[in-house]
PAZAPA-4460 file (N, C-alpha, C; in steps of 0.05 Angstrom, whole numbers, plus 32768, in hexadecimal, padded with zeros to 4 digits):
% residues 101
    n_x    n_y    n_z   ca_x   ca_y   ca_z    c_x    c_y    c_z   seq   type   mol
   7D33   806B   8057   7D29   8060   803E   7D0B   805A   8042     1      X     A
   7D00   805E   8031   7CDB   8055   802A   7CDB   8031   802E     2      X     A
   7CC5   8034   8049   7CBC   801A   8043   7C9D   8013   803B     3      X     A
   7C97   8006   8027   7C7F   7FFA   8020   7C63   7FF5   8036     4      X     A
   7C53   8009   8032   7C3D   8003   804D   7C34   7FEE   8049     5      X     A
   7C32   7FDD   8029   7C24   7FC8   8023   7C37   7FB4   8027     6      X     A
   7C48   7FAF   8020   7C66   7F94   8023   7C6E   7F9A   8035     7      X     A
   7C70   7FAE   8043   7C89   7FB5   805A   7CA3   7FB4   8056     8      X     A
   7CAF   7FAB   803B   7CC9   7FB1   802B   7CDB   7FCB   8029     9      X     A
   7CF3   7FCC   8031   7CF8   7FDE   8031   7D05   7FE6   8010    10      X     A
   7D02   7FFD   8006   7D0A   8006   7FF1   7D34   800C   7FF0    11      X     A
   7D36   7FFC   7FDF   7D5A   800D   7FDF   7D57   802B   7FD6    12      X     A
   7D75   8035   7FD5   7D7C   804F   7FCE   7D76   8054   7FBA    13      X     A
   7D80   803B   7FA2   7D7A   8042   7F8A   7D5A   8041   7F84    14      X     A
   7D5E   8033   7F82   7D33   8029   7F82   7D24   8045   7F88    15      X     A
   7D2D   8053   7FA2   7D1A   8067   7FA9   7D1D   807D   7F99    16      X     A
   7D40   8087   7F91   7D49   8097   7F77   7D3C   8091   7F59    17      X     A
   7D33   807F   7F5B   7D2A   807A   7F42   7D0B   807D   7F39    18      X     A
   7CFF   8079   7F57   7CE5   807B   7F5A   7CDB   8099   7F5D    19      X     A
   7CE8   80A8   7F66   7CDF   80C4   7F6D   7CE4   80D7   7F5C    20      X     A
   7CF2   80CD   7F4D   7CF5   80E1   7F2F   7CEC   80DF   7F1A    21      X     A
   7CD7   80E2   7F12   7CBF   80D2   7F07   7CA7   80EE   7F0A    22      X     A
   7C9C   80EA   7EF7   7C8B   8107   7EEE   7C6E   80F9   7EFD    23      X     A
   7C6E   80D8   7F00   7C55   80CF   7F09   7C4F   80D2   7F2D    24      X     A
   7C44   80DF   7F39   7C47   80E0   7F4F   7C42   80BE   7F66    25      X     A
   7C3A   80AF   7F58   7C35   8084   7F5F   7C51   808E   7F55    26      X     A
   7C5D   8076   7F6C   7C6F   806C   7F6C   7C68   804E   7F68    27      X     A
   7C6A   8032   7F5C   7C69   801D   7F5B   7C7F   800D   7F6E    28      X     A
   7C76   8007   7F87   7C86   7FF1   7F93   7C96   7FDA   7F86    29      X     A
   7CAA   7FDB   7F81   7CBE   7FBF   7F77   7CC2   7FAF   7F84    30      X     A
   7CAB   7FA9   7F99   7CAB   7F8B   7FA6   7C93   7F82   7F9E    31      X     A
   7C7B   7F91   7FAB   7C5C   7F87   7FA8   7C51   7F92   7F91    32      X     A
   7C58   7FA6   7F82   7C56   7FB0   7F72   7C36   7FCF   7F6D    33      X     A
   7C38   7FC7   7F87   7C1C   7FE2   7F94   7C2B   7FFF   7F93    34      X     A
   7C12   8008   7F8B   7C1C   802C   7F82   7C1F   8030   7FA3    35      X     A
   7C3A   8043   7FA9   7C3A   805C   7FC4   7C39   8076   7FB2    36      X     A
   7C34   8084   7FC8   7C39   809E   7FC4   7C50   80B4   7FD7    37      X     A
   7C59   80BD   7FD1   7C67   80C9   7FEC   7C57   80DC   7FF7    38      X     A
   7C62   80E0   800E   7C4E   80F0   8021   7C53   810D   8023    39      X     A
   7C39   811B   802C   7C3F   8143   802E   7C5B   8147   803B    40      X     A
   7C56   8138   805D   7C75   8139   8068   7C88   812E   8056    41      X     A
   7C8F   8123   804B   7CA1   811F   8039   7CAB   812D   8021    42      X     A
   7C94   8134   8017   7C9A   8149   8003   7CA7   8161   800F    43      X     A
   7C9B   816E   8020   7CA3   817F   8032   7CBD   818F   803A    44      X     A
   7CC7   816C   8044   7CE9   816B   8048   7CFB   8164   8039    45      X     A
   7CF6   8163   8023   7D00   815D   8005   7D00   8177   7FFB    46      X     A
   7CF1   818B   7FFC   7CE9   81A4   7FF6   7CFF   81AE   8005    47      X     A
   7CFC   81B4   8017   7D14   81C3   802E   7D2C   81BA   8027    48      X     A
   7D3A   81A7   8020   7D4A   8198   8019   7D56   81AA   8007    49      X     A
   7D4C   81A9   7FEE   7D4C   81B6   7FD9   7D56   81C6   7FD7    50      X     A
   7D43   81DC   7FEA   7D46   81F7   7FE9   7D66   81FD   7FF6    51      X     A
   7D7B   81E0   7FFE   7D8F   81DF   8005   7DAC   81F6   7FF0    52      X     A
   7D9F   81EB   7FD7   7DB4   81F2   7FBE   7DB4   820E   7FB6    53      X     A
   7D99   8217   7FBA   7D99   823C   7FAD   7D97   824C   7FC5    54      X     A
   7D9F   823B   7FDD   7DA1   824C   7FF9   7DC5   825F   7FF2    55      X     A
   7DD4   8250   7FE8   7DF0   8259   7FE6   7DEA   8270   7FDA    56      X     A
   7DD6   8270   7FBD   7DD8   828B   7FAF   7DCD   82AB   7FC4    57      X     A
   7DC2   82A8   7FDC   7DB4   82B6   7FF0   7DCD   82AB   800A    58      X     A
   7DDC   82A2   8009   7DF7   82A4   801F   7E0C   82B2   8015    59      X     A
   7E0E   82B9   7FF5   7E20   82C8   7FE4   7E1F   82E7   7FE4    60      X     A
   7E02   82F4   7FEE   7DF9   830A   7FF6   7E0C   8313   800C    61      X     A
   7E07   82FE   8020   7E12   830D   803F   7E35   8307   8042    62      X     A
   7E3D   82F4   802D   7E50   82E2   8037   7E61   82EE   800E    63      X     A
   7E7A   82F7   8011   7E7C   82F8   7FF6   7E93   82D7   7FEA    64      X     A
   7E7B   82CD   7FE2   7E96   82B7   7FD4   7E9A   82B4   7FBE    65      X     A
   7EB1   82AC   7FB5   7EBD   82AF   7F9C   7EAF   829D   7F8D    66      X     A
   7EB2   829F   7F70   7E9B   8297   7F63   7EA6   827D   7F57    67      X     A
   7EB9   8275   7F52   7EC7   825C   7F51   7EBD   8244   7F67    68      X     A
   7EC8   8252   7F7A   7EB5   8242   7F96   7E9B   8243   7F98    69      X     A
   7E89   824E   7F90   7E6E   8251   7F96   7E65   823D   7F7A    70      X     A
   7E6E   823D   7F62   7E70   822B   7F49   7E6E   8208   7F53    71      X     A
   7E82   820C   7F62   7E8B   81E9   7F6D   7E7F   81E9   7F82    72      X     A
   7E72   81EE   7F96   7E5E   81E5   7FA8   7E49   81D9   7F9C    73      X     A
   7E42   81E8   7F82   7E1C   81E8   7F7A   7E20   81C1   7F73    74      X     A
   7E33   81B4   7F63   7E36   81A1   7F60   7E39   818F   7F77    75      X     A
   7E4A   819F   7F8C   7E4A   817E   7FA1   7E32   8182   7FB3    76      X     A
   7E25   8196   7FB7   7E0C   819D   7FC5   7DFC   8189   7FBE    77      X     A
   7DF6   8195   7F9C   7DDD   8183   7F8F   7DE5   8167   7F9C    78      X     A
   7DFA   8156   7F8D   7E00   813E   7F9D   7E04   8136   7FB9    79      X     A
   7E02   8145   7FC1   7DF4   813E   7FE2   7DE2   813E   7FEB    80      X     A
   7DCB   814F   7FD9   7DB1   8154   7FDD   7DA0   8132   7FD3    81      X     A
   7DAF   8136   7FBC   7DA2   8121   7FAD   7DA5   8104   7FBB    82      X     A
   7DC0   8106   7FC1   7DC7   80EA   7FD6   7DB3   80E9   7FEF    83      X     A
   7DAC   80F6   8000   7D9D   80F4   801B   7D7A   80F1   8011    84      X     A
   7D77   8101   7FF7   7D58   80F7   7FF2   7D4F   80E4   7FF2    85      X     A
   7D57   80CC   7FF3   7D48   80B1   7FF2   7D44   80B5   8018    86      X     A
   7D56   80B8   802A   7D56   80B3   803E   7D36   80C6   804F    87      X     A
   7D2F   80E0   8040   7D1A   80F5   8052   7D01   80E2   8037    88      X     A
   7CFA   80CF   8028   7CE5   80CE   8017   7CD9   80B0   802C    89      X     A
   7CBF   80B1   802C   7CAA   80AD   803F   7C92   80A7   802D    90      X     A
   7C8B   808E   8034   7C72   8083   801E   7C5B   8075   8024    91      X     A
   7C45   8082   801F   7C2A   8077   802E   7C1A   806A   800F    92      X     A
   7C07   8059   800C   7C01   8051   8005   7BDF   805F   7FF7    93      X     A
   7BD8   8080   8005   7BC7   8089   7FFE   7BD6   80A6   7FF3    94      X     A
   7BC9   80B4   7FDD   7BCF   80C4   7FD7   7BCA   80D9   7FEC    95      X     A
   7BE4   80EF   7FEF   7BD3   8109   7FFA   7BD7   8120   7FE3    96      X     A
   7BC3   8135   7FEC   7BCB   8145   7FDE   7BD6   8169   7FF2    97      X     A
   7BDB   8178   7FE3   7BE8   818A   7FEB   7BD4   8197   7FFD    98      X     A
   7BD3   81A2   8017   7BB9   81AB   8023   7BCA   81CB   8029    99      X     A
   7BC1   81DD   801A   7BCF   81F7   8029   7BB9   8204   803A   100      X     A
   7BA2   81FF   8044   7B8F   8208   8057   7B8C   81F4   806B   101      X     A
***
């Protein structure tokens, strides 16, 4: 879970779910009330994460599964994905931005 570089508070599950889904990239601390941002590494592994759910449609190539089954994964996937994201999100108190050089 995200803890506050400014309070040192740690963020709950929900709190952090609620904070990261949000079109504003500030997050507002619900203790001290100071903008974080999450971090490149964090984004990162949130990214990878992700890319957890449309990996099945590229394991369906090599692997043939029935499409009933492949239907009902995409749902408990997402919800597992979704569940562990509060746990890889990481919060610094300065913005970064994306450096691809």
């Amino acid at each position: 879970m995200p803890t506050c570089e400014n309070c040192n508070n740690k963020w709950s599950w929900k709190q952090t779910i609620k904070k990261t889904f949000t079109l504003d990239p500030a997050m507002t601390c619900p203790y001290c009330g100071e903008k974080q941002y999450e971090t490149q590494k964090s984004r990162m592994k949130n990214s990878a994460l992700n890319f957890v759910i449309p990996l099945l449609l590229l394991l369906n190539i090599f692997i043939d599964i029935p499409g009933f089954l492949l239907l009902s994964l995409f749902p408990v996937l997402f919800i597992v994905v979704m569940s562990l994201h509060p746990f890889f999100v990481k919060i610094s108190s300065k913005e970064e931005y994306i450096n691809f050089f």
